[in-house]
N, C-alpha and C positions, 0 to 999 in steps of 0.2 A: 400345321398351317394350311390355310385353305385357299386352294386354286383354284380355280377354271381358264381354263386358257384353248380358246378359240382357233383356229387358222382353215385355210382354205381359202381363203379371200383375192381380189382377183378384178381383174379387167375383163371384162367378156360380151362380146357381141351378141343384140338382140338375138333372140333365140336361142342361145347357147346355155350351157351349164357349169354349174358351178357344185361341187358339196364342201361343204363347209364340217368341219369339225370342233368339237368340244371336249378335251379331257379336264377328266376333275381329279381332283385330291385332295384331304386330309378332313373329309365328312363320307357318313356312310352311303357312297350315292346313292346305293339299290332301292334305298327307302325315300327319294325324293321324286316328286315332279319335276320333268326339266323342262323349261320353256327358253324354245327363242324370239326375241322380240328384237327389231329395228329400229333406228332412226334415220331418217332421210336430211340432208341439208334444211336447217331451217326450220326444220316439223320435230313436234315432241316423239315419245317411244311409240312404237305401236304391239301390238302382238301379233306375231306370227302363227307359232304353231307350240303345242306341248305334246307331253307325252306320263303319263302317269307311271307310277312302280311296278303297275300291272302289264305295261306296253299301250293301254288304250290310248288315241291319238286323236286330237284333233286342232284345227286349222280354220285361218281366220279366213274370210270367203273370197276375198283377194290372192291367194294363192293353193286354194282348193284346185287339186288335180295337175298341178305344176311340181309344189313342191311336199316333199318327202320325210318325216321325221321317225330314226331311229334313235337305238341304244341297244349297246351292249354293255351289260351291266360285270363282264366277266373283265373289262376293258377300263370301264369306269368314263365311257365315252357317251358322248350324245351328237348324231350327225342331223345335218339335212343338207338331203342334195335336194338341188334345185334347176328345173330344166323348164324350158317354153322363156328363159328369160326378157322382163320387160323394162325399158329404163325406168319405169316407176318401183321396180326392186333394187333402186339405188340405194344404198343407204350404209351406216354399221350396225353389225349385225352383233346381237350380244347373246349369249344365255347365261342363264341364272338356274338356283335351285329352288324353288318355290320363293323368287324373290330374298332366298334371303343372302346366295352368297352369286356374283357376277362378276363374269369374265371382261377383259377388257377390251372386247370386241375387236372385228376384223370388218375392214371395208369390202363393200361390193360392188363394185363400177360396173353398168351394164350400158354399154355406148358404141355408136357403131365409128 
C-alpha cells in the first residue's frame, strides 16, 4: 500500500522556521521525483520545490534562498526546511511522487 505521510507542520512567527517532513512507503521511492507543492486558503496548488532521483533540486522563485529540499533515500524520506518565514507561506503543504501518489498534507501557519 502506498503512503506518504507528511508532518512537521506548525504555528510559527514571521521569520521563524519550520521543516517539514515526508515519509514514503510501499513504491520504490529512490527512483521518483518528489515535489512539494502548497495550497494557501482559497488559492489553488502551487509548487514549491522538487528534487529529482539524482538529488538535483529546484525551487519556485518565491521561496528561492529561504527554503530547503532534501532526501534521504536510505529513509525513504523527503524534508523541507523552511526558514526567513513569511505569512504568505501560509498554506497545506503536500508532497507527491511525480504527482502520482500524495500525502495528506500538513498545515503551515506562519502569524505573529
Amino acid at each position: 500500500q502506498v503512503q506518504l505521510v507528511e508532518s512537521g507542520g506548525g504555528l510559527v512567527q514571521p521569520g521563524g522556521s519550520l521543516r517539514l517532513s515526508c515519509a514514503a512507503s510501499g513504491f520504490t521511492f529512490n527512483v521518483y521525483a518528489m515535489t512539494w507543492v502548497r495550497q494557501a486558503p482559497g488559492k489553488g496548488l502551487e509548487w514549491v520545490s522538487s528534487i529529482n532521483s539524482g538529488g538535483i533540486t529546484n525551487y519556485a522563485d518565491s521561496v528561492k534562498g529561504r527554503f530547503t529540499i532534501s532526501r534521504d533515500n536510505a529513509k525513504n524520506t523527503v524534508s523541507l526546511q523552511m526558514n526567513s518565514l513569511i505569512p504568505d507561506d501560509t498554506a497545506v503543504y503536500y508532497c507527491n511522487a511525480e504527482g502520482l501518489y500524495w500525502g495528506q498534507g500538513t498545515q503551515v501557519t506562519v502569524s505573529a
